[in-house]
C-alpha positions in Angstrom: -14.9 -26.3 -8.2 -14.4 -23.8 -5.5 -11.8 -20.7 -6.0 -8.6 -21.7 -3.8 -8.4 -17.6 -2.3 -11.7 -18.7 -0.1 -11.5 -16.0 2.9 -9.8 -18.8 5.3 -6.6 -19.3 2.7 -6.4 -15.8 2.6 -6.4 -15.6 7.3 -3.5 -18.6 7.2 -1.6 -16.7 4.7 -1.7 -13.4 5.9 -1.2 -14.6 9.8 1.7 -16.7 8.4 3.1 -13.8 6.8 3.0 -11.5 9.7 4.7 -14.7 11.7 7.3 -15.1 9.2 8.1 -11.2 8.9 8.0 -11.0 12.4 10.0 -13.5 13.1 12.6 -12.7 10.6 13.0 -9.6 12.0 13.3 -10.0 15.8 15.3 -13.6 15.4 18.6 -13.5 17.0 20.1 -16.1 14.1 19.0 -18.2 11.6 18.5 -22.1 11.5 21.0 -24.8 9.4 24.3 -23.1 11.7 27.3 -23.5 9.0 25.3 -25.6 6.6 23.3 -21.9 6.1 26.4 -19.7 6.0 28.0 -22.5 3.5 25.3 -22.4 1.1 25.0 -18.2 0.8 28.4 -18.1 0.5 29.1 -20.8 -2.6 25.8 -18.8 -4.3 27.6 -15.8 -3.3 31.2 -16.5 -4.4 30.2 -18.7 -7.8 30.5 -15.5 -9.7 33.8 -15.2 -8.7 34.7 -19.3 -8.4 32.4 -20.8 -11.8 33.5 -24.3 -9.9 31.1 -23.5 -7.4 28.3 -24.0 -9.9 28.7 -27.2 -10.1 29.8 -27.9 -6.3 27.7 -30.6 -5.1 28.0 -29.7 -1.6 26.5 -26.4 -2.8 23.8 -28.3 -4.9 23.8 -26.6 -8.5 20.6 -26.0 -8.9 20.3 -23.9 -4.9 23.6 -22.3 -6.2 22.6 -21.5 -10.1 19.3 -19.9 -9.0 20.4 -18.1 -5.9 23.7 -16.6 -7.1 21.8 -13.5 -8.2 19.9 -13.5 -5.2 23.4 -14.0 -2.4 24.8 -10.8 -4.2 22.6 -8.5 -2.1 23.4 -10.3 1.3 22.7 -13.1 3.4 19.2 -11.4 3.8 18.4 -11.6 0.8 18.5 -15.4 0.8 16.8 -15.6 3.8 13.9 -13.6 2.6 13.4 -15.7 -0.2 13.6 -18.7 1.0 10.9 -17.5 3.1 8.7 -16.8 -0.3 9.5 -20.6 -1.5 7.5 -21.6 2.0 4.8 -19.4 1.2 4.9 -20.8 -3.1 5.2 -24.4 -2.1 1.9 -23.9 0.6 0.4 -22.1 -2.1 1.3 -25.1 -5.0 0.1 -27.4 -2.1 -3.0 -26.0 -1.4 -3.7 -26.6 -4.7 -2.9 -30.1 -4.7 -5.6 -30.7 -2.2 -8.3 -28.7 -4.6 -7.0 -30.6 -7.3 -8.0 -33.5 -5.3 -11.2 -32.0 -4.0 -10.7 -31.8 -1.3 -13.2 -30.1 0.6 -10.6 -27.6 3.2 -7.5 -27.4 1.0 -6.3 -24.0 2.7 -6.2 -26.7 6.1 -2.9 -27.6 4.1 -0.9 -24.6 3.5 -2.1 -24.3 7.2 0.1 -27.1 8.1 2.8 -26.6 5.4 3.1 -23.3 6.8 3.3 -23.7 10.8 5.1 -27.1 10.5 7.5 -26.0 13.0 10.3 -27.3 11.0 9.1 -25.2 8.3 9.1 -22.3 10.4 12.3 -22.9 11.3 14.2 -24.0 8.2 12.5 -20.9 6.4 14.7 -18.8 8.5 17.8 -20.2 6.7 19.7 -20.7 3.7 19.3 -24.3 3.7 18.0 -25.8 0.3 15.4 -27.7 2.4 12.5 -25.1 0.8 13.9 -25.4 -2.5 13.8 -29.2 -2.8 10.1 -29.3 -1.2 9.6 -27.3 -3.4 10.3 -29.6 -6.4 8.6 -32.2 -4.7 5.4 -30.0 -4.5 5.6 -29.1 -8.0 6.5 -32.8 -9.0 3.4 -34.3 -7.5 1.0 -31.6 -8.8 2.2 -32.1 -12.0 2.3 -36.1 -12.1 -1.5 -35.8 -11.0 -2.4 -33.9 -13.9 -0.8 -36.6 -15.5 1.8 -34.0 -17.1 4.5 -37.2 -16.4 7.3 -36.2 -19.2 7.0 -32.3 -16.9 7.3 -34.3 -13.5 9.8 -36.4 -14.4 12.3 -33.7 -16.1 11.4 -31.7 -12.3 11.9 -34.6 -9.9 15.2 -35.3 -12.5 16.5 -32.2 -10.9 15.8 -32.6 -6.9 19.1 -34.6 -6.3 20.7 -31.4 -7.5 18.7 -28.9 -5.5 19.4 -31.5 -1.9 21.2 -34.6 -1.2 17.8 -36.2 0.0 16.4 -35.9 -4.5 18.3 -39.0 -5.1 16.1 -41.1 -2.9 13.2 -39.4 -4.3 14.6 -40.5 -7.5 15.2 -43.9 -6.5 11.4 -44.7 -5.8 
């Protein structure tokens, strides 16, 4: 089985990274309008509010892991949502080695320039966070790890609105 850093992983990542940098930096806003500005501020303010923990608006699991994170600024958030894009291309790159795939960096190639990708990682939308589990999920149930993938997709409805449906099937 073939390494998954082959030298053409390693060109979409680094591009994407100087896309996503660059356009972090020289973007006049962020994407998700008050949906983004609602979410930093419940992880933000939980400390202050425990309620907001819980907040289902929020989504507990968005608001439990990125309390820490809204403490140093809206940024902050940003920034690593950004890394979740870059994890979950990562996570499904190696789904497609995992299948055998025989050009499983073509996949974080389109995970990465999805233009709604693009978009939503300039955000504080939970959006990366969910796909995320979703990435994770299905990785795991093909290594047949199902107790693993079913305590992870268990958790999507709490990390976005869209888990329960996920759920459901």
């Amino acid at each position: 089985m073939k390494a998954i850093w082959s030298r053409q992983a390693i060109g979409v990542f680094v591009v994407a990274a100087i896309f996503y940098l660059i356009n972090f930096l020289i973007s006049d806003g962020f994407n998700g309008g008050a949906d983004s500005i609602t979410h930093y501020q419940i992880s933000r303010y939980s400390w202050a509010h425990d309620y907001l923990f819980m907040d289902q608006w929020g989504k507990p699991v968005f608001t439990i892991l990125f309390s820490p994170i809204a403490q140093l600024g809206f940024d902050a958030v940003v920034l690593v949502n950004i890394a979740l894009v870059f994890l979950g291309a990562y996570w499904a790159m190696g789904i497609a080695r995992d299948l055998q795939l025989k050009r499983p960096w073509l996949v974080a190639l389109m995970v990465l320039w999805l233009p709604v990708v693009a978009g939503n990682g300039i955000s504080a939308l939970t959006e990366m966070i969910c796909s995320l589990f979703l990435i994770v999920y299905i990785r795991l149930a093909l290594k047949e790890r199902f107790a693993l993938a079913g305590m992870v997709v268990g958790f999507m409805p709490f990390a976005r609105s869209e888990g329960f449906v996920i759920v459901a099937l």
